[in-house]
C-alpha positions in Angstrom: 0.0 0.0 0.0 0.8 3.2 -1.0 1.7 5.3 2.1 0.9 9.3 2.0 3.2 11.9 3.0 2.1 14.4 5.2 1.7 17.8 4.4 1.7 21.2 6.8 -1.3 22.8 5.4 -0.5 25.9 7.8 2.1 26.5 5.1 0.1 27.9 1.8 0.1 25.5 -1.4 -1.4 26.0 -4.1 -4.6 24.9 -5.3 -3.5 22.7 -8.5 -0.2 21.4 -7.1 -2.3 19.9 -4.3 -5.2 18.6 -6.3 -1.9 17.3 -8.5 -0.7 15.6 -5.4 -3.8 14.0 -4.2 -5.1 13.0 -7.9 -1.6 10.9 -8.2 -2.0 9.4 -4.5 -5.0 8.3 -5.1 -4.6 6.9 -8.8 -1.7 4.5 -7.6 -3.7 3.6 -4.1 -6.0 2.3 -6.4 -3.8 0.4 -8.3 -4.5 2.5 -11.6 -2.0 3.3 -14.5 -2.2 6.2 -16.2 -3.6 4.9 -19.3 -6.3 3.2 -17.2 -7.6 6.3 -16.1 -7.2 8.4 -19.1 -9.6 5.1 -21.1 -11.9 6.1 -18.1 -12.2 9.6 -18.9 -11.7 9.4 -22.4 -8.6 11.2 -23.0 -4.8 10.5 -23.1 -2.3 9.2 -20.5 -0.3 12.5 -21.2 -3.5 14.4 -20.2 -3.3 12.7 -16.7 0.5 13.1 -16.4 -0.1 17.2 -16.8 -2.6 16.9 -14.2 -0.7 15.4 -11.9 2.5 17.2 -12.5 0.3 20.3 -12.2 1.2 21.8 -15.9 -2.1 21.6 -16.7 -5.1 23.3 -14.7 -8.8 21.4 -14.2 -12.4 23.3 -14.6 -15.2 21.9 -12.1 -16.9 20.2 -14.7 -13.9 17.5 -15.1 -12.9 17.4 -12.0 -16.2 15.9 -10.9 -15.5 13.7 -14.6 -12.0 12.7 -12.5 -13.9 12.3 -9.1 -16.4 9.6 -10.7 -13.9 7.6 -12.9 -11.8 7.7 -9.6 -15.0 6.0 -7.7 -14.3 9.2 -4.8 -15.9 12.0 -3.7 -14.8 15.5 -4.3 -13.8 16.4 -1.0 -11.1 13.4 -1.2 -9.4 15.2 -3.8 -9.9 18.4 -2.5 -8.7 20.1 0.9 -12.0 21.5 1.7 
């Protein structure tokens, strides 16, 4: 299993590189390549790989996309 780091949220991050964070956790907790999720959501592996490497930013309509393919609620992804 996958263990999680642990992060001082007193200590400002931003938005995307923690979304980034959490969406690559959570992909390999679950056992998921990259390609698996991208045939979930219908788009490439290098799509995800932006995502989680935060190059690439997410609109709320995907991320709840991300959030069902993932089998999660939003709030697991997000940090409120």
């Amino acid at each position: 299993m996958i263990q999680e780091k642990e992060y001082n949220f007193s200590v400002q991050m931003p938005l995307s590189n923690y979304i980034a964070y959490k969406l690559k956790y959570i992909r390999k907790s679950k056992e998921l390549s990259r390609a698996d999720l991208a045939k979930r959501l219908e788009v490439t592996a290098n799509n995800i790989g932006q995502l989680e490497d935060g190059s690439r930013g997410i609109s709320i309509n995907k991320l709840q996309k991300l959030c069902k393919a993932l089998g999660i609620k939003s709030s697991e992804l997000l940090p409120f």
